[in-house]
N, C-alpha and C positions, 0 to 999 in steps of 0.2 A: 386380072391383076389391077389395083387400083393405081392410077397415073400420080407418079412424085411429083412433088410440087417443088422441092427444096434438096439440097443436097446436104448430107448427114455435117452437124457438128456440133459441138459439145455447146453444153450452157451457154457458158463464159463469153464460149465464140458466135455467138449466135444472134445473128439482130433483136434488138428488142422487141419487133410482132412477132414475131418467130415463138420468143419466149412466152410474150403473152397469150399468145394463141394457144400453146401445149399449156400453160399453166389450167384456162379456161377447159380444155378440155380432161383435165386431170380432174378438178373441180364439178365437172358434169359426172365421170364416173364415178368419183366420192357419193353419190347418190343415187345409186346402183340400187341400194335397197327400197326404195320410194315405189312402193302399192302392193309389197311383194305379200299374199293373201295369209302366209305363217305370221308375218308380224301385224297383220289388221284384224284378223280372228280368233286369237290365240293370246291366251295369258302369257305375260312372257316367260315362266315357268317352264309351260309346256311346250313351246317352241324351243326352248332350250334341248326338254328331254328328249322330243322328237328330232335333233340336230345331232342327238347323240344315238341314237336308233337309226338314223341314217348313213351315219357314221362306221357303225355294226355292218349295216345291212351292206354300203360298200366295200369293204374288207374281204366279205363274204363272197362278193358278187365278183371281183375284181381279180382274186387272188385263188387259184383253185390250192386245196389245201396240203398236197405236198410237194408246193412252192415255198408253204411259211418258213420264215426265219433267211428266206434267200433275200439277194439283192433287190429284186422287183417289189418284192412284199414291203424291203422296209423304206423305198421311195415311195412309193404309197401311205402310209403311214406318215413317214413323214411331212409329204402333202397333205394331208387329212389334221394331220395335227396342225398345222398353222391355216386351216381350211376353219375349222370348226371354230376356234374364238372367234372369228368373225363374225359366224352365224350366232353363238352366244351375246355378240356383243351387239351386236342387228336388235336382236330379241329384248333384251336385257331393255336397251335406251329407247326401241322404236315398237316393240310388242305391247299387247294392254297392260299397263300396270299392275292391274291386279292380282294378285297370287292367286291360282287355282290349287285345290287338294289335290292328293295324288290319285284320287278316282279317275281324274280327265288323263292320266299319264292312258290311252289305247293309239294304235295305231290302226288306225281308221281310213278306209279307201280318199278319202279327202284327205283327211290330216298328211297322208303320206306324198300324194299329188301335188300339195302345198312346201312341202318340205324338201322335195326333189327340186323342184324349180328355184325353190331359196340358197338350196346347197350349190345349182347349176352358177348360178350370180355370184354366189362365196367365191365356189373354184374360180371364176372367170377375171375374179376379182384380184383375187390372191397375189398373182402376176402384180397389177399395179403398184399395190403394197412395198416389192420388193424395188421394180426397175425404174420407180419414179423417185426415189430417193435418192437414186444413183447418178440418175439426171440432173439431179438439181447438186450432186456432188463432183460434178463433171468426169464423170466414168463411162460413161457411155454418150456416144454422140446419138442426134435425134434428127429424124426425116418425116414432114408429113406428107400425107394424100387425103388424095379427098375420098369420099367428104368429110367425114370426120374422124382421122385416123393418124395413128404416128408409128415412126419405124425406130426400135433403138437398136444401137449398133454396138457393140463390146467393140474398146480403144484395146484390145488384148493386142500382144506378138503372139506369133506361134508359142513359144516357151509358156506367155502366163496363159495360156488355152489349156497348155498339157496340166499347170500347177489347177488352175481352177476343176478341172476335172479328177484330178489328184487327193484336193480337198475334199469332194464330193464321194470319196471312196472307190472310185473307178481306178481298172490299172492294175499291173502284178504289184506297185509298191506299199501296196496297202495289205496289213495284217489282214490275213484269212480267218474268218469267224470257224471258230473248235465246233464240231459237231453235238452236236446238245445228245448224250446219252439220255432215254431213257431209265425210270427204276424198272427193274427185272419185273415185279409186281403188278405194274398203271396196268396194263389191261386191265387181269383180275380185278383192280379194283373200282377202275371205269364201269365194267359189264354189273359189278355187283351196286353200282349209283345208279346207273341205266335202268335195273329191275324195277328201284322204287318210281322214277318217271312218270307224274300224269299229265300230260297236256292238255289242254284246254285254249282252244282256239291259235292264240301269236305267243300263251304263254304256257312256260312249264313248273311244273311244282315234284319238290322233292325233299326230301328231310337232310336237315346239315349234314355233308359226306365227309364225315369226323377220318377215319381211314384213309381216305384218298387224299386228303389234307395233310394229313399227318405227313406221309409219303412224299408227296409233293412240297411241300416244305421245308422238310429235311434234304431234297435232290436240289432245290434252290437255294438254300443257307449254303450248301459246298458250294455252289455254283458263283453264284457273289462270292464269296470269299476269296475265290482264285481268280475272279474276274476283275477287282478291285487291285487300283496301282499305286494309290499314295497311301499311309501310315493310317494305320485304323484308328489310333488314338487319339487322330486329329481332330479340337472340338469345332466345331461347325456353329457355335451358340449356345444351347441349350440342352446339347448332345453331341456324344462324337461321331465321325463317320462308321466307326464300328455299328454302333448302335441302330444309324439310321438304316444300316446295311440288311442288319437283322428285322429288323419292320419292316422296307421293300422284299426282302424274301419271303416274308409270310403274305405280302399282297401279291406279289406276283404268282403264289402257288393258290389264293385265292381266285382270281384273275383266269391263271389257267384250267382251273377245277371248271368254270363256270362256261368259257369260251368253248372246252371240248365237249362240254356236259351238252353245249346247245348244237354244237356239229354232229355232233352224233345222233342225237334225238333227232336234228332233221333230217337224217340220212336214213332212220326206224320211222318215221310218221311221213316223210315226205314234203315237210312245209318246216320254214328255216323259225326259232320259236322267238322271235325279234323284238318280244313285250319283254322277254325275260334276257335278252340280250344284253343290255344294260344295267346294273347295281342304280337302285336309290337307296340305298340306304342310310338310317338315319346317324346321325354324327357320331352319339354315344355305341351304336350297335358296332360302327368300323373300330372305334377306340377299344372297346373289350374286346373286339376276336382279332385283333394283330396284336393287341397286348398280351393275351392268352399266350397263341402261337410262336411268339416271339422271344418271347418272357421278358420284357423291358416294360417296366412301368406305364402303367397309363398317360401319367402326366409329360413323359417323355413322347408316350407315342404318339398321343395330341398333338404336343408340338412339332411333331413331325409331321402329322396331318396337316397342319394347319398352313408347314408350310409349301404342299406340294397341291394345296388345294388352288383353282384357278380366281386368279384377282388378289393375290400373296405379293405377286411383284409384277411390273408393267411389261413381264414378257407374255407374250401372248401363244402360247406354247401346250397343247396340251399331254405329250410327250411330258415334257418337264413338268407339267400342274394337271395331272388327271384326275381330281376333284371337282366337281363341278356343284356348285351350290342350289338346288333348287328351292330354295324359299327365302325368304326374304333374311331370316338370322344364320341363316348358314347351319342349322340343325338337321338338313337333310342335303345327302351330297351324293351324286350321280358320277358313277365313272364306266367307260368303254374298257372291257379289257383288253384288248387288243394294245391300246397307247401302252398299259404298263406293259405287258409282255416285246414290248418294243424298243425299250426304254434304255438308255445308259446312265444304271442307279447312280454311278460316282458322280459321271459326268455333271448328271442336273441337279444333284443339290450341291456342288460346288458354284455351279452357275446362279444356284437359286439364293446361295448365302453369299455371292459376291453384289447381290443387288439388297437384300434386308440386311446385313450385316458384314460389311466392307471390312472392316477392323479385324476378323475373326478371320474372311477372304487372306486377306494381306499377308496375314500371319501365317495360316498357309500355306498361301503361293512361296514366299519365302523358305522354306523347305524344296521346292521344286528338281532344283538344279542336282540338292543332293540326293535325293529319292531317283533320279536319271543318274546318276553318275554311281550310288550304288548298285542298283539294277546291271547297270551296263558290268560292273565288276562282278556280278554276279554270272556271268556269260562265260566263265569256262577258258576264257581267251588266253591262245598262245602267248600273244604280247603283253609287255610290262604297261600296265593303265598307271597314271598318277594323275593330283591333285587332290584340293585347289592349287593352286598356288599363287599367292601374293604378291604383288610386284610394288612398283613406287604408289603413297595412297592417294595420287592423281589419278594414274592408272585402274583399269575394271582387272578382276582377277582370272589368272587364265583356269576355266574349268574342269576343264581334262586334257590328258598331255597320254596319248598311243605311242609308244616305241614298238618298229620291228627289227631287231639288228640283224637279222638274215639277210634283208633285204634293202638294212638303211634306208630307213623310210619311220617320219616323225610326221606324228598329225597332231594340230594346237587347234583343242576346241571349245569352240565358245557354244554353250548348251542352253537351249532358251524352250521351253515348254510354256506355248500362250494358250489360253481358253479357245476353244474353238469358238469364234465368232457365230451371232446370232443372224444381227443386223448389219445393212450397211455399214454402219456408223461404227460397229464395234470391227468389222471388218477394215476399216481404215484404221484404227487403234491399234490393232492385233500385226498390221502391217507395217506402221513406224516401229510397233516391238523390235520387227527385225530387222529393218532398215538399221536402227539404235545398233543391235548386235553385230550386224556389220561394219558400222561405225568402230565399237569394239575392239573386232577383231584385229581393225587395221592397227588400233593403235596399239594392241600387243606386237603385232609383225615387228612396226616399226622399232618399238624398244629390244627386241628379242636380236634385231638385227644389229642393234647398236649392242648390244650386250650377250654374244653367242654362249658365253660360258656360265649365263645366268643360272640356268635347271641343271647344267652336269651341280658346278658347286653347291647347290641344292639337292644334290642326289636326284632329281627326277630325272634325268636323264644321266647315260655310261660315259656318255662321252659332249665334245661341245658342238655346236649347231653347227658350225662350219667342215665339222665331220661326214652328214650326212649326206648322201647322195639323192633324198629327197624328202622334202618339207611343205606340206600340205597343212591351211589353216581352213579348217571349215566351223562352218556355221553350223549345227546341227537344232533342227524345228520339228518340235512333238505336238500335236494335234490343229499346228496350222499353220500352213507354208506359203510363201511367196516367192517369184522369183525373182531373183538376184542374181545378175549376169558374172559370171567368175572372173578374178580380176588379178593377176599378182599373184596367183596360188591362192586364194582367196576365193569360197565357195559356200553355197549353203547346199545339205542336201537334210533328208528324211530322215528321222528318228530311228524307224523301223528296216532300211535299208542300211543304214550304219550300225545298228547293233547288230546286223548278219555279217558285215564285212570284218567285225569283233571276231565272230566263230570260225571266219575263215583260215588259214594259214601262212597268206601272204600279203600284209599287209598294201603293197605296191599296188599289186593286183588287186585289190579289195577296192581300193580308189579310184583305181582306172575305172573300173566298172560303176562306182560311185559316180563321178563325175562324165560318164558318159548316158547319165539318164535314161536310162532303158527303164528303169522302175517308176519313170515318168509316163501315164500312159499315151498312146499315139491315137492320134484322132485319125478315123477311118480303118480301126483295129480295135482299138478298146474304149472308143466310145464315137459318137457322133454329135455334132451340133444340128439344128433344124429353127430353121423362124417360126412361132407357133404365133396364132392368132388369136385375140382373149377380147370378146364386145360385151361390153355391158353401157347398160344407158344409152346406146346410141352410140358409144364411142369405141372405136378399134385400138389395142395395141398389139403391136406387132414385137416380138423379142424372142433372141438366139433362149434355147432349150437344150439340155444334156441331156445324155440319152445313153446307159450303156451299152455293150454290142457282146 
């Protein structure tokens, strides 16, 4: 164990060597990539494609396969996606300039030797990425040792430990992923693409599996369609959600066609076929066969291409951008299928159009509250739902009003759906959101209390608030939570936990259990923290890791 030098504390608080010294060494591992032999012998093309073959090849390696679609698979993937634009971006500004054909695309006992040790630096990197920014935003406190090393510390309570694990999908309160039906048919017609199969060496060659495609498109078109939660008419720019919905289901039946076409072949040959694991295809070739598939115009489906392609917007995500450009005009574009089949379609082109087109975003979002609040009345519920309702135009409007008269019990709620943050940075944004909305709420409380007979004389409610035997204001937060200590009846809790306590029968009791966070998960139960250790360059950081259980 390396001997502490300094005792953990935040930026702000933090001597001025203290600061420069971690600055210095943040600075040293920003140059983590410096002699790494993929970007000094290699076009950077093909450090690219090889980033993405590596990419493949961990998936593979990592994940045995009737794990996929589980919890471990898609923390992997999701590391892997914010893993690999680095390596891209490595290649890109520090690889040889010059474009190579796609002849040098082999993977070659060097080339691959080059590409593991470059991907080792990515991973090791990656870490910085996130926990240094958080440093310099006073979120975490920092400890060095020597020799050259630093400890950060998450300033969490207990509570933001459960919510940040929360966030991350851990825990009973997190929606259960629907078990992905097979079509009755995929064998037959996996086995009958399998027949045509010739391998040749790391690659496989096979004639378009127009059937298996067909099939597979159709299982994914219903699948999006039910998986998607805001208004499909929503335009997005150029196109509406609907539309774009319909192109992501023809690539992810692409995607999947080609992912099991190469599992399986290597389970018949014995050797995983990792040249052909990766699509380069050329720009025009993706735009006719999703536009075919799809049936949405070409020039529609370009634009969609164009904007899921990676270097579209400054998120470095290939999850959200699995296009990968390898040539210099972007006429030939490489994707892992793995990212897509990983993928939450709605999610990332809302994310994607909230950074190329805000205006479109905005407009949107602006729908939010009511796409949740119809939803929530679409739940079957014993109790009487109401809203909006408008109050003084000083006042924010109350957006959902629960009555249970069996049990007299009224819940006033303020309903706030944020983007699941990316970054730091947007994770401090996403967090004034609700901070804001507690703000809110209080100031409904307080008018509500000065004005009890407000919602009866409006009919939202039977009777006036000084009736009920209990009065619960919560906050309710869809796809990103913070915590906020309960205060005055005053709460936040889970989107997904609240629309259950909807189906329940006893509104009281639905609360109780709301506000006693059990659907928060418990550390040393449903998940674990661990200090993990990440050296690049010479330099050590040390930082808290989740882990489920």
């Amino acid at each position: 164990m390396h001997e502490a030098i300094r005792v953990a504390t935040s930026k702000s608080r933090s001597p001025r060597d203290v600061v420069q010294a971690i600055q210095a060494l943040e600075d040293r591992a920003d140059f983590c990539f410096d002699g790494l032999e993929l970007l000094d012998r290699n076009a950077w093309n093909v450090g690219m494609w090889a980033g993405l073959v590596q990419a493949a090849a961990h998936v593979e390696g990592a994940i045995p396969h009737h794990a996929y679609g589980g919890k471990t698979h898609q923390i992997v993937l999701t590391n892997l996606s914010r893993i690999m634009p680095i390596m891209c971006d490595w290649c890109r500004r520090h690889g040889e300039q010059r474009t190579a054909p796609v002849s040098r695309f082999q993977w070659t006992r060097a080339r691959a030797i080059a590409t593991s040790t470059a991907f080792e630096a990515a991973a090791h990197y990656m870490p910085f990425c996130a926990t240094f920014p958080a440093w310099h935003r006073d979120l975490v406190a920092a400890e060095m040792f020597e020799p050259a090393g630093v400890t950060f510390i998450a300033l969490d309570n207990l509570e933001e430990r459960r919510v940040s694990a929360y966030r991350k999908g851990m825990g009973p309160g997190n929606a259960p992923v629907p078990p992905v039906e097979r079509p009755p048919d995929l064998e037959n017609l996996i086995r009958e693409v399998l027949g045509t199969v010739q391998q040749r060496g790391l690659e496989i060659h096979y004639p378009r599996p127009e059937r298996l495609l067909r099939s597979l498109n159709e299982a994914y078109q219903s699948r999006l369609a039910a998986a998607f939660r805001r208004y499909e008419g929503i335009s997005v720019g150029d196109y509406s959600l609907q539309e774009f919905r319909t192109v992501y289901a023809a690539l992810t039946a692409v995607a999947a066609a080609r992912e099991h076409i190469c599992f399986r072949s290597a389970q018949i040959n014995g050797r995983y076929p990792l040249e052909s694991a990766v699509f380069h295809y050329a720009r025009e070739q993706w735009i006719e066969q999703l536009s075919e598939m799809s049936g949405v115009g070409r020039a529609t489906t370009e634009a969609i291409i164009n904007d899921m392609t990676f270097g579209a917007t400054r998120l470095l995500d290939m999850i959200v951008h699995p296009f990968v450009p390898l040539d210099d005009c972007g006429r030939r574009l490489g994707l892992v299928p793995h990212f897509v089949l990983a993928s939450n379609a709605e999610e990332n082109i809302l994310r994607i159009c909230s950074y190329v087109r805000p205006r479109f975003y905005n407009a949107a979002s602006a729908q939010k509250e009511v796409e949740m609040r119809e939803e929530l009345n679409s739940c079957a519920s014993p109790f009487h739902l109401g809203g909006p309702v408008r109050l003084r135009r000083d006042l924010p409007d109350i957006d959902l009003v629960v009555e249970d008269t069996k049990t007299s019990t009224v819940a006033i709620c303020e309903l706030k759906w944020g983007r699941k943050p990316y970054s730091v940075a947007e994770t401090v944004l996403r967090d004034q959101e609700l901070t804001h909305g507690a703000e809110q709420l209080e100031m409904v409380q307080r008018f509500l209390r000065d004005n009890p007979d407000f919602l009866r004389l409006r009919r939202v409610l039977s009777r006036s608030l000084n009736e009920y035997r209990r009065i619960e204001y919560l906050l309710v937060a869809r796809d990103h939570m913070k915590w906020i200590a309960p205060v005055e009846q005053r709460s936040i809790v889970g989107f997904n936990p609240f629309k259950s306590v909807l189906a329940g029968a006893d509104l009281s009791a639905g609360v109780d259990k709301l506000l006693s966070y059990d659907w928060l998960p418990v550390e040393g139960k449903d998940f674990r923290v661990e200090f993990k250790d990440d050296t690049v360059n010479g330099v050590t950081m040390r930082s808290e890791s989740f882990f489920p259980m």
